[in-house]
OpenMM code with the backbone's topology and positions (N, CA, C; nanometers):
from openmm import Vec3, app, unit

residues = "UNK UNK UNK UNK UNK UNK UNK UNK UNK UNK UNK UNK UNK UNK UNK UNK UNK UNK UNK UNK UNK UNK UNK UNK UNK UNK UNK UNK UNK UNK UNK UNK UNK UNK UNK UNK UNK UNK UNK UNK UNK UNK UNK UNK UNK UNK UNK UNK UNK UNK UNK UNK UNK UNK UNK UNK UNK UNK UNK UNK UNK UNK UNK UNK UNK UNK UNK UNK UNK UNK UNK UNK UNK UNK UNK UNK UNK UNK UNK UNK UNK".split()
positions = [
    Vec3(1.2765, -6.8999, -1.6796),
    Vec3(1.2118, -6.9118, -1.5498),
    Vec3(1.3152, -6.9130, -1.4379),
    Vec3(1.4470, -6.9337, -1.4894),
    Vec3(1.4919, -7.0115, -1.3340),
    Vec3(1.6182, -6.8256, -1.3488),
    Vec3(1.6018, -6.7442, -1.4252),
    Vec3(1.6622, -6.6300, -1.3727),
    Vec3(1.5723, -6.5257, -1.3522),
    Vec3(1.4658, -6.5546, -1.3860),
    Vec3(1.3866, -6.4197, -1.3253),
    Vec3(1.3482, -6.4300, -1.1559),
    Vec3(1.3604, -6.3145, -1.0847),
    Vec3(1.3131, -6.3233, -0.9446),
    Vec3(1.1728, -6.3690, -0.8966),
    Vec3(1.1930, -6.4635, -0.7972),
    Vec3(1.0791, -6.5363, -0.7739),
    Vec3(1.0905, -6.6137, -0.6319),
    Vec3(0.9452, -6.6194, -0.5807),
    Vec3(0.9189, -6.6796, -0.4576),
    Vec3(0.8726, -6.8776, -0.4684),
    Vec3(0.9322, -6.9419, -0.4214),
    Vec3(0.9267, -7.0908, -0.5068),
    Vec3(0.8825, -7.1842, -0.3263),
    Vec3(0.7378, -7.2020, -0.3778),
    Vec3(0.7149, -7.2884, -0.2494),
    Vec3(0.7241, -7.4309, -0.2967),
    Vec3(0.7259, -7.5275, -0.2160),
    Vec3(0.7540, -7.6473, -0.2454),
    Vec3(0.6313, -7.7426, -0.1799),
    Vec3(0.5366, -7.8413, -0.2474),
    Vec3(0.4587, -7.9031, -0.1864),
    Vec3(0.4359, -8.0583, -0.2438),
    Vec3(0.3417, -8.1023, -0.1910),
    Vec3(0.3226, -8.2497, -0.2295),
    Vec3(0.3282, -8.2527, -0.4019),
    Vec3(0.2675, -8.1399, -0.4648),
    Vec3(0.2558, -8.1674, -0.5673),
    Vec3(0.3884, -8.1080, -0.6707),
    Vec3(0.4579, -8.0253, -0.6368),
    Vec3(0.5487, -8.0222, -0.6980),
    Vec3(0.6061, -7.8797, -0.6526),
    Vec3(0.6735, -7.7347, -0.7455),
    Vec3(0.7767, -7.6818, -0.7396),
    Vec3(0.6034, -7.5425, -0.8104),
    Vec3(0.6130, -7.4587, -0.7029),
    Vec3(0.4970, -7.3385, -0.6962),
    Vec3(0.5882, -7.2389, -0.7071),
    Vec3(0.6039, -7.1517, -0.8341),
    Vec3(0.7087, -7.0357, -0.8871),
    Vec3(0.5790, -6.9294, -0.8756),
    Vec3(0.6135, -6.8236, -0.7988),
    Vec3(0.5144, -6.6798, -0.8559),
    Vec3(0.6615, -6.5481, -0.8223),
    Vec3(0.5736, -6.5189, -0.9284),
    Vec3(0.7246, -6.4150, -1.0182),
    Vec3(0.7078, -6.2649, -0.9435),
    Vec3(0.7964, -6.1693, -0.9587),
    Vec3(0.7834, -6.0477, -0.8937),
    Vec3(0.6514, -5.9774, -1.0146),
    Vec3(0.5815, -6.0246, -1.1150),
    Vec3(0.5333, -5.9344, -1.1348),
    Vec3(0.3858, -6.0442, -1.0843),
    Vec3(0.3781, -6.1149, -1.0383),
    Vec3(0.2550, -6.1500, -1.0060),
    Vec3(0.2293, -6.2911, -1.0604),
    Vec3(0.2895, -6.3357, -1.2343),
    Vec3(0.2333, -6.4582, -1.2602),
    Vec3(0.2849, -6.5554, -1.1847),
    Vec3(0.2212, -6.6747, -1.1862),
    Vec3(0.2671, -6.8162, -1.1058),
    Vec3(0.2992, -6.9118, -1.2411),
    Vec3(0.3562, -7.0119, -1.2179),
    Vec3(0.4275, -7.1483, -1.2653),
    Vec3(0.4171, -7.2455, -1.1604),
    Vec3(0.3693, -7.3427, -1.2159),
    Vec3(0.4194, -7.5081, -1.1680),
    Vec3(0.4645, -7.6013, -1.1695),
    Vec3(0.5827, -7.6713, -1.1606),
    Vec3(0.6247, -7.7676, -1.1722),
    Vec3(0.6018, -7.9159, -1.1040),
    Vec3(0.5261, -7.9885, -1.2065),
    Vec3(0.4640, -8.1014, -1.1163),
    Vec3(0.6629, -8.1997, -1.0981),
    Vec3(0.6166, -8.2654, -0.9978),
    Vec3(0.7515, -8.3708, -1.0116),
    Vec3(0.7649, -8.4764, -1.1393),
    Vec3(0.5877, -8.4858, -1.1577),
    Vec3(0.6153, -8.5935, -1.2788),
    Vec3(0.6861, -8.5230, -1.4066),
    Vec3(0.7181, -8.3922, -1.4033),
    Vec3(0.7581, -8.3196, -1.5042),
    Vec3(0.9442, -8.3270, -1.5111),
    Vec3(0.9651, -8.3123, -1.4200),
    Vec3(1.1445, -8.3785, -1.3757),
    Vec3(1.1723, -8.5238, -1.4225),
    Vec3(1.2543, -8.4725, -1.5234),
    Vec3(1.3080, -8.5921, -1.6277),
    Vec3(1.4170, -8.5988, -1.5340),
    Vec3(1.5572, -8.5425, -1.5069),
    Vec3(1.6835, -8.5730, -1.4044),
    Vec3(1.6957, -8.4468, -1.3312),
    Vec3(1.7709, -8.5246, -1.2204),
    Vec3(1.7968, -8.4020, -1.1003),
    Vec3(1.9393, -8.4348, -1.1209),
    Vec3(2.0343, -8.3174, -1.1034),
    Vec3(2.1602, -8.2682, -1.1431),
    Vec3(2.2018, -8.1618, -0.9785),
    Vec3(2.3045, -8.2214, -0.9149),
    Vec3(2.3629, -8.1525, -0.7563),
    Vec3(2.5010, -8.1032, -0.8285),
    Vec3(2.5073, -7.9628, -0.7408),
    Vec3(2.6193, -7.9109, -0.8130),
    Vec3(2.6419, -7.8654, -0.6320),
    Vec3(2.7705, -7.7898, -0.6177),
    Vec3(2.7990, -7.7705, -0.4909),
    Vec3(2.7419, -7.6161, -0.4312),
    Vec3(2.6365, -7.5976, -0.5655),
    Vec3(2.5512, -7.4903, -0.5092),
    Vec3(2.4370, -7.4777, -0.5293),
    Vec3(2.3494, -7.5972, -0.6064),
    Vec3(2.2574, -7.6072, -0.6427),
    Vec3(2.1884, -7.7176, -0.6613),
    Vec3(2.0594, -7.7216, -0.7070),
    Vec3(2.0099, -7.8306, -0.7536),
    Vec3(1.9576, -7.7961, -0.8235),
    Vec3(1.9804, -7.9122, -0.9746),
    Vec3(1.9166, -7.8733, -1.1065),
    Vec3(1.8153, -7.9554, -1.1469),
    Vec3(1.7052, -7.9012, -1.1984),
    Vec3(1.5807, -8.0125, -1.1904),
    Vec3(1.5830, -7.9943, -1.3737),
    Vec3(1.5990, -8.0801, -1.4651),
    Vec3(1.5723, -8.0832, -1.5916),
    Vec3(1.4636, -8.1134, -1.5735),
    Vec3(1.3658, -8.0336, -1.6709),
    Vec3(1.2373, -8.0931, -1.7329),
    Vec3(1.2447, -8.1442, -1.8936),
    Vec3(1.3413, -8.0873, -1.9680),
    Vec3(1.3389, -8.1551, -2.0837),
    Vec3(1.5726, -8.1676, -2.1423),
    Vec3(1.5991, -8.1407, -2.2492),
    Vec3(1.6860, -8.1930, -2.2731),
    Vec3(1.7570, -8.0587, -2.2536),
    Vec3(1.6832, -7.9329, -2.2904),
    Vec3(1.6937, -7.7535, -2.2928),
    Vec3(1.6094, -7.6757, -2.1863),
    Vec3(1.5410, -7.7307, -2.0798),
    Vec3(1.4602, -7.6644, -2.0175),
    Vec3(1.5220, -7.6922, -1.8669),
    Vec3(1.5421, -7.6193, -1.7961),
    Vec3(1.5799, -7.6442, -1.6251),
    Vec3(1.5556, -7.5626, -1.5582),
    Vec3(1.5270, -7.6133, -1.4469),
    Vec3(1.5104, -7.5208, -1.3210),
    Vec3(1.6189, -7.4688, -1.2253),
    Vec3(1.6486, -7.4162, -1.1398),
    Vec3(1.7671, -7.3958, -1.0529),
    Vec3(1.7010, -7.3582, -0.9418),
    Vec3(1.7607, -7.4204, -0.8758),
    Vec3(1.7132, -7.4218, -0.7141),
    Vec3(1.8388, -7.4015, -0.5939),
    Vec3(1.8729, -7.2641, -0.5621),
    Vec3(1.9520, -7.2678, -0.4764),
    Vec3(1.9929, -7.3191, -0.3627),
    Vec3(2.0563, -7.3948, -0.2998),
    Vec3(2.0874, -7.4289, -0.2420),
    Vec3(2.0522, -7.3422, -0.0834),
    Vec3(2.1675, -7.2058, -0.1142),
    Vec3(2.0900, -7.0917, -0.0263),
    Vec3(1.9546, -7.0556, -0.0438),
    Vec3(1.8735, -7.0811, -0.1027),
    Vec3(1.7753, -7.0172, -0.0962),
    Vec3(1.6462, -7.0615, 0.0319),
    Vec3(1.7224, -7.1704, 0.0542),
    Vec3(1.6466, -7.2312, 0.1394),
    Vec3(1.6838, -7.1707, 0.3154),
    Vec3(1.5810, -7.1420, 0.4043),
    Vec3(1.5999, -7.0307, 0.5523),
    Vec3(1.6936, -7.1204, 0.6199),
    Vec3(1.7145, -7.2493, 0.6263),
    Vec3(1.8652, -7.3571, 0.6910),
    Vec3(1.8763, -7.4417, 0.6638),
    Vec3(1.9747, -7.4999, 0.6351),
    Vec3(2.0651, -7.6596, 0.6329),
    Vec3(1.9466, -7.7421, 0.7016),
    Vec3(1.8946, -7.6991, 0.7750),
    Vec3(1.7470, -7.7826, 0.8089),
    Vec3(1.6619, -7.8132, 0.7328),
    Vec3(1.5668, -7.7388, 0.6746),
    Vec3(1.5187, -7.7096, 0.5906),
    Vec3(1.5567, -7.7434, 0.4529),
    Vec3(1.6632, -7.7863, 0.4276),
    Vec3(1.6897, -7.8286, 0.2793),
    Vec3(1.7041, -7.9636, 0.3535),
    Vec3(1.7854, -7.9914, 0.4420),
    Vec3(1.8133, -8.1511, 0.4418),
    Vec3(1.6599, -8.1912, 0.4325),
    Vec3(1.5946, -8.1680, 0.4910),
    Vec3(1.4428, -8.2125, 0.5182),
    Vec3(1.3957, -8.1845, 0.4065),
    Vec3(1.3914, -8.1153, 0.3124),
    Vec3(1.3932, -8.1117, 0.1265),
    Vec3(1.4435, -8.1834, 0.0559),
    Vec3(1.6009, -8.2269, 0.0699),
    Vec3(1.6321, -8.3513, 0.0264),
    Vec3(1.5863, -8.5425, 0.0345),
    Vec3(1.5594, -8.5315, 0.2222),
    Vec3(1.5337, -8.6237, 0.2423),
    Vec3(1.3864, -8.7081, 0.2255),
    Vec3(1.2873, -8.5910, 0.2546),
    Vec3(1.1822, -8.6438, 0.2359),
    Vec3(1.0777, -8.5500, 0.1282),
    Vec3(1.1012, -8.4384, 0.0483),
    Vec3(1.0173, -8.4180, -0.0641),
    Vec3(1.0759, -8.5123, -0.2056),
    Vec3(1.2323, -8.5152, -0.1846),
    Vec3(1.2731, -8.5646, -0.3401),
    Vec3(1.2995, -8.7190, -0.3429),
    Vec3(1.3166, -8.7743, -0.2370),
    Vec3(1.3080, -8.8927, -0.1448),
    Vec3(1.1768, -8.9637, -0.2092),
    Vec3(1.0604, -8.9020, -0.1638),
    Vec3(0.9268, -8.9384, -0.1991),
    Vec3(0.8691, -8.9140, -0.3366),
    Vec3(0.8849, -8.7851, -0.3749),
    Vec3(0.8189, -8.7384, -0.5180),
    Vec3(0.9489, -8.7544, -0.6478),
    Vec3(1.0436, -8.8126, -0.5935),
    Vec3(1.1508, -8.8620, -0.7674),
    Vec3(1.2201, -8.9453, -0.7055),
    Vec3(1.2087, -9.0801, -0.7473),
    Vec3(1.2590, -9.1861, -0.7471),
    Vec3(1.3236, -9.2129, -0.9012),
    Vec3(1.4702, -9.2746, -0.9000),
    Vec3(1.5675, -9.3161, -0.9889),
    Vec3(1.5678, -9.2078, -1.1047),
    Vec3(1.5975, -9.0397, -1.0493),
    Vec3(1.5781, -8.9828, -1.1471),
    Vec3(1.7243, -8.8859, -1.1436),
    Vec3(1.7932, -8.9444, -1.0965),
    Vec3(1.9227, -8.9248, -1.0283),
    Vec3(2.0700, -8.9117, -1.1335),
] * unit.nanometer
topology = app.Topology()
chain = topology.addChain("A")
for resn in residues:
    res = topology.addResidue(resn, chain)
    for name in ("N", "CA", "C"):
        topology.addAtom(name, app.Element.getBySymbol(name[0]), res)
């Protein structure tokens, strides 16, 4: 999931993947076992072999992610750090 091309919205309920050929994926937050910061990413484990990748760039500004950091992962994952 996290190398095929894809449009990834982000909402109350979690991490909305729809792929270039059309299917969608969801990632609820309760599904994020640890979040993993690398200096280009953020890695959302769902299991011990399963992860997501979330670019850092992928996000339209430094606005926009801080405000992703601060108040989606802030609110929806607590001590998962």
């Amino acid at each position: 999931m996290s190398i095929l091309s894809k449009t990834v919205e982000i909402n109350k309920n979690g991490l909305s993947c729809t792929f270039d050929d059309g299917r969608t994926e969801s990632i609820a937050w309760k599904r994020i076992t640890h979040i993993r910061y690398t200096s280009t990413d953020i890695i959302f484990h769902l299991s011990n072999y399963i992860f997501f990748i979330l670019p850092y760039n992928s996000f339209k500004s430094n606005d926009d992610l801080e405000y992703f950091l601060k108040n989606f992962l802030a609110l929806n994952i607590q001590n998962k750090k």
